[in-house]
C-alpha positions, -999 to 999 in steps of 0.1 A, spaced: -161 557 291 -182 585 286 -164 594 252 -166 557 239 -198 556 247 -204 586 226 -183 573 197 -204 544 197 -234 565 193 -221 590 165 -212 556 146 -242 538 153 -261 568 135 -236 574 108 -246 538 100 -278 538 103 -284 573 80 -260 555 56 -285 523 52 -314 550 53 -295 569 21 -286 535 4 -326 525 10 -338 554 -8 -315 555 -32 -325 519 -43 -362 530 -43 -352 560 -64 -337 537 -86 -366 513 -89 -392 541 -95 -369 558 -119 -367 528 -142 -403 523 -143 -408 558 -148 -386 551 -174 -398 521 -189 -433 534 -191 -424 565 -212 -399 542 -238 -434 519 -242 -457 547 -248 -432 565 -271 -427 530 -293 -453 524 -313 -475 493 -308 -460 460 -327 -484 445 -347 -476 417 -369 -470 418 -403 -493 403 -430 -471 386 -459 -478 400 -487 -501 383 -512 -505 388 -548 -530 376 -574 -538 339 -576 -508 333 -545 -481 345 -573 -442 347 -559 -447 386 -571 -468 415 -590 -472 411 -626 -466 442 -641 -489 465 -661 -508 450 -693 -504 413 -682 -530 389 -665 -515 371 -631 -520 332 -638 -513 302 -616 -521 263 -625 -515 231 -613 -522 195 -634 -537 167 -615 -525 143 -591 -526 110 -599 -570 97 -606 -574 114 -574 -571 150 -573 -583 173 -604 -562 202 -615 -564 236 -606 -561 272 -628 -567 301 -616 -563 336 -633 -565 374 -618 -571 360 -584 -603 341 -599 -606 304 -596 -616 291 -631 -612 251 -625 -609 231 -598 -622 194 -577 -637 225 -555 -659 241 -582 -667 204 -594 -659 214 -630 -623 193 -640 -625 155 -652 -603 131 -664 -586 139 -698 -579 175 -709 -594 202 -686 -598 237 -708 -601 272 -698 -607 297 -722 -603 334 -714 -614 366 -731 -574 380 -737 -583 412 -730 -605 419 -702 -593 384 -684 -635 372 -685 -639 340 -685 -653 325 -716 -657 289 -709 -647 260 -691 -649 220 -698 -628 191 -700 -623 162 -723 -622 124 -712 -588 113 -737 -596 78 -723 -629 69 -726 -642 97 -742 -643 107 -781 -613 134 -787 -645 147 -815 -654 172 -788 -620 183 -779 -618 194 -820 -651 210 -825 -639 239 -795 -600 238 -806 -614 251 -841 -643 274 -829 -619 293 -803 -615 329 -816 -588 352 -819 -566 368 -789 -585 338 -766 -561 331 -741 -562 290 -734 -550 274 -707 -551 235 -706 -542 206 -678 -539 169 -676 -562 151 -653 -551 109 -653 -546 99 -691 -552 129 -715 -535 115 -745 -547 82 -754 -576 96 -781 -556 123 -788 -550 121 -823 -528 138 -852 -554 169 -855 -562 173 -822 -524 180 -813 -518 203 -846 -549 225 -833 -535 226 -798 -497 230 -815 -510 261 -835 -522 273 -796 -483 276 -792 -479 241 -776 -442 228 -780 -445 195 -766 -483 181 -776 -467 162 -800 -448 139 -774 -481 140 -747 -475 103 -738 -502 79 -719 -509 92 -683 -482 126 -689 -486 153 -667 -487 185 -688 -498 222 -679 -504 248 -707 -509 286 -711 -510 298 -749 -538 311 -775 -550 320 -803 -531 337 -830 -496 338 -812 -469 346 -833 -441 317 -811 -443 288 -793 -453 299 -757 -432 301 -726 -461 289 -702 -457 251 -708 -443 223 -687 -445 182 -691 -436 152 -674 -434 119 -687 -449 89 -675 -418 65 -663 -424 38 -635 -385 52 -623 -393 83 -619 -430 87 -613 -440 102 -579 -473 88 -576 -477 45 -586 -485 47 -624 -484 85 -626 -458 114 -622 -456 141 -599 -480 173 -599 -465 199 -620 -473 236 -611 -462 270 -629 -472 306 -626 -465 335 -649 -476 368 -658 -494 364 -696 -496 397 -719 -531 411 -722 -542 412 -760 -542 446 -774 -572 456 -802 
């Protein structure tokens, strides 16, 4: 009896120095992995997040060297002017209260990017007279950018759109009632510009009732050399 008694006891504290080991072992583990833990965090360095990057005037990418970032939007509709923007400067806009109904018309120093002038040209109501006089006084290497705003054809006569065809316009000659055109080109270029998009007017196809969608384009334009 006296043996069993002690093999009870020899087992009993087998056991329980067993659950003691298995105890610490576990709290080993625990404090190990926090050690752990706590050295991998302060060895990573701290996440921030990342800015997209943004380029001049919200462009898709950098214009290269010797060329002026441009973005520009025609109107929407009689509602909302249109919008140019060049070398992350806003020129026109319903913001800066300058665009109207018509022909809105930027004019830019080609080689610094300085803004020359501003002002648009009511093609419905207005007198196109205006619209001539500036076409003919604008002065070599100007850079011109131009957007419809409602209607900006309807006074928009045979030299109006021969001036504005010699800007490097390829469609002027088709601007229909209540088009939506957008135009980058200037004075004394040598071929028809690439900057230049137009929609027609068409009650199946317009976006807006009685007008067509927005149209928007961005580009990189060539600075003017001396």
């Amino acid at each position: 009896m006296v043996r069993a008694g002690g093999i009870l006891k020899l087992a009993g504290v087998i056991i329980a120095f067993g659950l003691a080991v298995f105890l610490v072992f576990q709290l080993l583990d625990v404090d190990m992995d926090f050690k752990l833990g706590s050295i991998i965090a302060r060895a990573m360095p701290t996440q921030r997040p990342i800015k997209p990057v943004r380029y001049k005037c919200g462009l898709s990418k950098v214009c290269p060297a010797g060329h002026l970032a441009f973005k520009i939007a025609s109107g929407a509709a009689s509602v909302v002017g249109p919008r140019m923007c060049l070398e992350d400067k806003l020129l026109m806009s319903g913001v800066k209260n300058n665009v109207g109904r018509g022909i809105n018309v930027a004019l830019v120093n080609g080689k610094t990017g300085e803004l020359i002038k501003t002002d648009h040209y009511d093609m419905w109501g207005g007198d196109v007279a205006p619209l001539i006089k500036v076409l003919k006084e604008i002065e070599e290497g100007t850079i011109v950018m131009m957007a419809s705003f409602d209607d900006p054809s309807t006074k928009l006569n045979a030299e109006a759109r021969t001036l504005i065809g010699e800007l490097g316009s390829s469609v002027i000659g088709n601007l229909g009632f209540r088009d939506n055109w957008i135009f980058v080109g200037g004075k004394g270029i040598k071929t028809k510009s690439p900057f230049e998009q137009h929609i027609k007017n068409s009650a199946d196809t317009n976006k807006f009732e009685g007008w067509p969608e927005v149209l928007e384009m961005e580009g990189c334009v060539p600075q003017r050399g001396d």
